[in-house]
C-alpha positions as CSV (number, residue, x, y, z in Angstrom):
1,X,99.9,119.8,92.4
2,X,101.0,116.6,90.7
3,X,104.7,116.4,88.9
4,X,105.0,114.5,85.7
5,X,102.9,113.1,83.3
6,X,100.3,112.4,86.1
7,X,96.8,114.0,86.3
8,X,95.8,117.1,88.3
9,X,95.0,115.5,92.1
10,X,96.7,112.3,91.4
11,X,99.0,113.3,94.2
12,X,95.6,113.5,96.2
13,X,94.3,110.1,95.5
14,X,97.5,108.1,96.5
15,X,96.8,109.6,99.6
16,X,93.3,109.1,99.9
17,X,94.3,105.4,98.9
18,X,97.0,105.3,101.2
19,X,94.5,106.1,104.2
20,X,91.5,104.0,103.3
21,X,93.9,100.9,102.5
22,X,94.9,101.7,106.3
23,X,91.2,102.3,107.6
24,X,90.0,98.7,106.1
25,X,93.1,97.0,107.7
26,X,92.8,98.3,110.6
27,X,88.6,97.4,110.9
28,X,89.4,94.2,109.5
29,X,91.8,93.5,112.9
30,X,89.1,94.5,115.2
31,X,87.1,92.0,117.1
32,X,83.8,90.6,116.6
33,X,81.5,88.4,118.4
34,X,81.0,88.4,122.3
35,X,83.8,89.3,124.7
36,X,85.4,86.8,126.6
37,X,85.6,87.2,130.0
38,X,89.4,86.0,130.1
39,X,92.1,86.5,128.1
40,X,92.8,84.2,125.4
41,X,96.6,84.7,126.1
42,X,97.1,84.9,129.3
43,X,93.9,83.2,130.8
44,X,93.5,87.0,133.3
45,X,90.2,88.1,133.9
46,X,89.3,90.8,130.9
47,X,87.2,93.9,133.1
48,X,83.9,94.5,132.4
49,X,84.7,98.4,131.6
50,X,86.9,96.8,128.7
51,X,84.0,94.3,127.5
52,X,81.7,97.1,127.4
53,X,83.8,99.5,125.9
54,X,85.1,97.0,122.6
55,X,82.8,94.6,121.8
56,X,84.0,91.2,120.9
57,X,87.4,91.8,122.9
58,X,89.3,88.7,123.4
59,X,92.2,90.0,125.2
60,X,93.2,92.0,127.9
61,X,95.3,94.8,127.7
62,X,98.5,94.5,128.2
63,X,98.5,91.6,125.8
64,X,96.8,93.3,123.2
65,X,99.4,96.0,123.3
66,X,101.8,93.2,122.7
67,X,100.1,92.1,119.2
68,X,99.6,95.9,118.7
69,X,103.4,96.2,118.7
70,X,103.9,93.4,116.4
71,X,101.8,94.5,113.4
72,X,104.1,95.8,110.3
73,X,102.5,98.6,107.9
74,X,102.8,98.7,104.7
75,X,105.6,100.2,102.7
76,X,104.2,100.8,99.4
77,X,105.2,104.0,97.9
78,X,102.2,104.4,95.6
79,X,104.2,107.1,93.3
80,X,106.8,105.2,92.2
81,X,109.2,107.3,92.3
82,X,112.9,106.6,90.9
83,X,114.2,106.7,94.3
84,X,111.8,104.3,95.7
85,X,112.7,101.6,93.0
86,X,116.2,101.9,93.7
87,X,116.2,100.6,96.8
């Protein structure tokens, strides 16, 4: 159901959009190469379970969750709505 003077399914392909916008960033932060065998942070030893398990990995955990946490999204609002470009 689109609203407006848009096109049946518009609503749709914002959303589609919306996730493969997300689905590229989110390929395009994973790591490549060969695995270190110690953090690039914090210089601990990365396990072998985690080397197998993401290829390319060049830190361990708990500082990956800490670049994890800092990554911002995007707040786009593809429709445009009036409410959106008030703000």
């Amino acid at each position: 159901m689109a609203g407006g003077w848009s096109r049946d399914g518009a609503v749709q392909d914002q959303i589609d959009d919306t996730v493969s916008d997300a689905v590229a960033a989110a390929r395009s932060r994973m790591p490549q190469g060969e695995s270190a065998e110690y953090c690039d942070i914090c210089g601990e030893d990365i396990p072998q379970k985690r080397r197998e398990a993401v290829p390319g990995v060049r830190t361990c955990v708990e500082c990956q969750s800490g670049k994890d946490s800092a990554v911002r999204h995007s707040t786009m609002n593809r429709r445009g709505s009036k409410d959106s470009q008030l703000r």
